[in-house]
N, C-alpha and C positions, 0 to 999 in steps of 0.2 A: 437456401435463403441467405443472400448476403446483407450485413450493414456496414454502411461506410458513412466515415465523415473527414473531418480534418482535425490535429492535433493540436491546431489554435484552442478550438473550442470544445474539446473531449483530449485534456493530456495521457499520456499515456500509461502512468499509473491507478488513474481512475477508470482506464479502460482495461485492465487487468484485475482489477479489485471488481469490475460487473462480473470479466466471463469467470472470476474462480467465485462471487457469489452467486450465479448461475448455473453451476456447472457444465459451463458448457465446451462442445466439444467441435474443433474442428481447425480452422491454420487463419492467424492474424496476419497478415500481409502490408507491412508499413512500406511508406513510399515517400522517400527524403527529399527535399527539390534541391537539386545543388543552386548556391550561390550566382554561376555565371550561367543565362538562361541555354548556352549551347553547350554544355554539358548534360548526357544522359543520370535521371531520375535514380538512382540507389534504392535499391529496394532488400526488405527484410522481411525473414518468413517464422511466425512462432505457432507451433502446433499446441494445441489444446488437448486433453482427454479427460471429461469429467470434473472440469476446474486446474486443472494441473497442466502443471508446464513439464512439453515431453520431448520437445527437440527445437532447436533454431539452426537458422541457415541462412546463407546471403540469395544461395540459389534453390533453384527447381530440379536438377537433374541428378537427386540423390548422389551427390558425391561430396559433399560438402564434408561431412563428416568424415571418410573418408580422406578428405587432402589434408585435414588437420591431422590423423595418426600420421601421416607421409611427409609432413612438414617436422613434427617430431620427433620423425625415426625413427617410429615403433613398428614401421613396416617400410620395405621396398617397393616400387612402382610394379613389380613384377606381380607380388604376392597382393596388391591392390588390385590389379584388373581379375584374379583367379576369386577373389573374396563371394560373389554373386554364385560360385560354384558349388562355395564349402558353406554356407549359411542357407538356411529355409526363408524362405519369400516370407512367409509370415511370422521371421524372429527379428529382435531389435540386432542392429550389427553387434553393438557395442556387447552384451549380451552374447551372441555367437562366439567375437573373437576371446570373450574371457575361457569361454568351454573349449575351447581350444588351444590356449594356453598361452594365446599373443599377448593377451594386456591383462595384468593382473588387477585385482579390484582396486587399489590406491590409484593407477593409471587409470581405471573408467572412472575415479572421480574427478581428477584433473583435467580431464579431458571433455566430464559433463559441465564442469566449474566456466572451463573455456568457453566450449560451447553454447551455453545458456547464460551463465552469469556474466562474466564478462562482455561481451559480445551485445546481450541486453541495455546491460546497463550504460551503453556507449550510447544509446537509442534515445533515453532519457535529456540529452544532449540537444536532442533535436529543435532548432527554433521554427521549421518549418516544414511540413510533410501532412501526409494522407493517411489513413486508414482504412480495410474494409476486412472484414471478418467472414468467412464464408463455413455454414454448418457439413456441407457435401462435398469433401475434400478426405481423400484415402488416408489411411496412419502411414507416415513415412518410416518404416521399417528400417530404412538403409540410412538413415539421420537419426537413427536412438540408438541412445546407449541404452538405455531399458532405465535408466535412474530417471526420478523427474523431480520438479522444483516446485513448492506451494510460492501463488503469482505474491500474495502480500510477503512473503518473504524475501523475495526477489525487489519489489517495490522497495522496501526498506534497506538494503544493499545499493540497489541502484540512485537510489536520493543522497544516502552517505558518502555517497563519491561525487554526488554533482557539483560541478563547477558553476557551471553558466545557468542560474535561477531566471534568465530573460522570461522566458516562456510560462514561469510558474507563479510570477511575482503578483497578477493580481488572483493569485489562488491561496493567497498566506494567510493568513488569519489576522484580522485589525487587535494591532496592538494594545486596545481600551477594552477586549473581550477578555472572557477567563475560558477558561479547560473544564468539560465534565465528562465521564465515564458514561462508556457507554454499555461496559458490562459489568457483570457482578463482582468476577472473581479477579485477578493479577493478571495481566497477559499473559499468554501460551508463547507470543511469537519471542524471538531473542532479541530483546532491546540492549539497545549501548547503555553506558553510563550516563548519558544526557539525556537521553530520552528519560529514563525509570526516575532522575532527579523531577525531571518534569513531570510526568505521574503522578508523584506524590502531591504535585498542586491539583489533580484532577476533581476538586470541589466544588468549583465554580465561584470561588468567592476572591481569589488573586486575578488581577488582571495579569496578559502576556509580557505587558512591560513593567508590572511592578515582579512578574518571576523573571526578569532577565540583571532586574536591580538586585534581586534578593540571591540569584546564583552569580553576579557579578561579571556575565558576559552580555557581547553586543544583541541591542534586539535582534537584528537578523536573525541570528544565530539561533535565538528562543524559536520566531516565528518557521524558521524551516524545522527545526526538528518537531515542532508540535505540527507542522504540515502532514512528518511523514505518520505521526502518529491518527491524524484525521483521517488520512487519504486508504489506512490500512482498517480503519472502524473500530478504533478503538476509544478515542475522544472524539466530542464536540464542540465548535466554541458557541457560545453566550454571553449575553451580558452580565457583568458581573452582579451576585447575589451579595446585596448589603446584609452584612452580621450585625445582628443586635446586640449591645453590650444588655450586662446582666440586670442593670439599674432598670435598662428600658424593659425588661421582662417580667420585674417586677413589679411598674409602673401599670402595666397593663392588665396585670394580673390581678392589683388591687383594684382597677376600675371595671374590670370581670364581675368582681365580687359585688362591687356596689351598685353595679346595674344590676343585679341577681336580687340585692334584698331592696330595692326601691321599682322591682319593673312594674308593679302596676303601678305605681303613682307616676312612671314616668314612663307611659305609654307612647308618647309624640317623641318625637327631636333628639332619641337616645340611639348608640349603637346597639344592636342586636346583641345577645347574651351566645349564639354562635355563633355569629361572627368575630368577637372577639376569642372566642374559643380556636378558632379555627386558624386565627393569626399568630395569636400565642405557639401553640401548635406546630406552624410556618416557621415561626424561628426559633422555634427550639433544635429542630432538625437542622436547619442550617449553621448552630454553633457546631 
């Protein structure tokens, strides 16, 4: 089963953030349109397993990872065409050559870092291109390192470095909204210093541009980092939730009461006795 669309209309870290809430398993295949239309399509390939990201690649012919150790001359061309020899068909290369002794573990992480993060995060970039995601596609054995990358945490890397917001700008959050949580606890994922300044507005009762006044940077700057914390599920935006000063809670509180000892004589034309409970209530949570 394949699905495809275009990255106009499904960016592509909200197409990362379905397959690792889905867990799903199998290879994303992005398809870049170059600028001049007689220039051939670019294309990029990222494997799935179970929500996780387990290898990328420009091409098909399992060598990818491969030219990148041969590029940083952790191996010769000679010991590159013997590799299919020394390694089992159903082990990750990256993985073989450490048991071997060619690349020690700081080198498979550099080289997954390259591999996947970098290389990803370049993709983000894109103002124009294709997607399609196919579930019946083999585990590319000869393109892992056997290490893999959680996708929202990759989203959050790759947004941090984006330059060119073209593609995402009517994906930002209106400036007159506020932030609210969309879980119980602190996040798990590793947020920067702006982002977690931002967090802490996650109440819903600051708008986006009164926390870009109140941390004293540009709104942009508010609305993309509260982007990446949307686009990874951890906020919401909303209209902002007006806070009752304490006068008004008291206000209410005593017209509670006086509907309480007059409700049957003022059966017609009064607020209900919970309904006022129930609004009190409303904002008291909200201070």
């Amino acid at each position: 089963m394949a699905i495809s669309g275009l990255l106009s209309e499904l960016p592509l870290p909200e197409i990362f953030r379905l397959l690792q809430q889905g867990n799903k398993t199998g290879r994303l295949a992005i398809k870049a349109q170059a600028p001049n239309s007689s220039q051939p399509e670019q294309n990029f390939y990222i494997w799935f397993q179970q929500g996780l990201i387990i290898a990328a690649a420009n091409r098909l012919d399992g060598k990818g990872l491969l030219s990148i150790i041969q590029q940083k001359g952790w191996m010769n061309a000679r010991s590159v065409t013997r590799i299919t020899d020394v390694c089992a068909i159903n082990q990750p290369t990256g993985l073989c050559l450490k048991s071997q002794g060619i690349l020690e573990p700081e080198q498979l992480k550099m080289l997954f870092n390259y591999q996947v993060l970098k290389q990803i995060c370049k993709l983000f970039e894109l103002q124009n291109g294709s997607f399609e995601f196919e579930t019946k596609t083999p585990v590319p054995h000869m393109e892992m390192t056997g290490l893999t990358a959680i996708p929202k945490e990759v989203i959050l890397k790759g947004l941090r470095v984006l330059r060119n917001w073209k593609t995402l700008e009517d994906k930002l959050p209106e400036p007159t909204y506020a932030l609210v949580s969309k879980i119980n606890d602190k996040p798990q994922l590793g947020l920067n210093q702006l982002e977690w300044q931002i967090w802490e507005f996650t109440k819903g009762t600051v708008s986006i541009i009164a926390i870009a006044e109140q941390l004293g940077l540009p709104l942009e700057t508010i609305q993309q980092a509260a982007f990446r914390l949307i686009v990874v599920g951890l906020v919401e935006e909303v209209p902002v939730f007006l806070e009752a000063p304490p006068q008004q809670l008291h206000e209410l509180e005593s017209a509670m009461i006086e509907v309480e000892l007059d409700e049957q004589s003022k059966q017609e034309g009064t607020v209900s006795q919970s309904f006022l409970k129930s609004l009190v209530g409303f904002l008291k949570n909200r201070l």
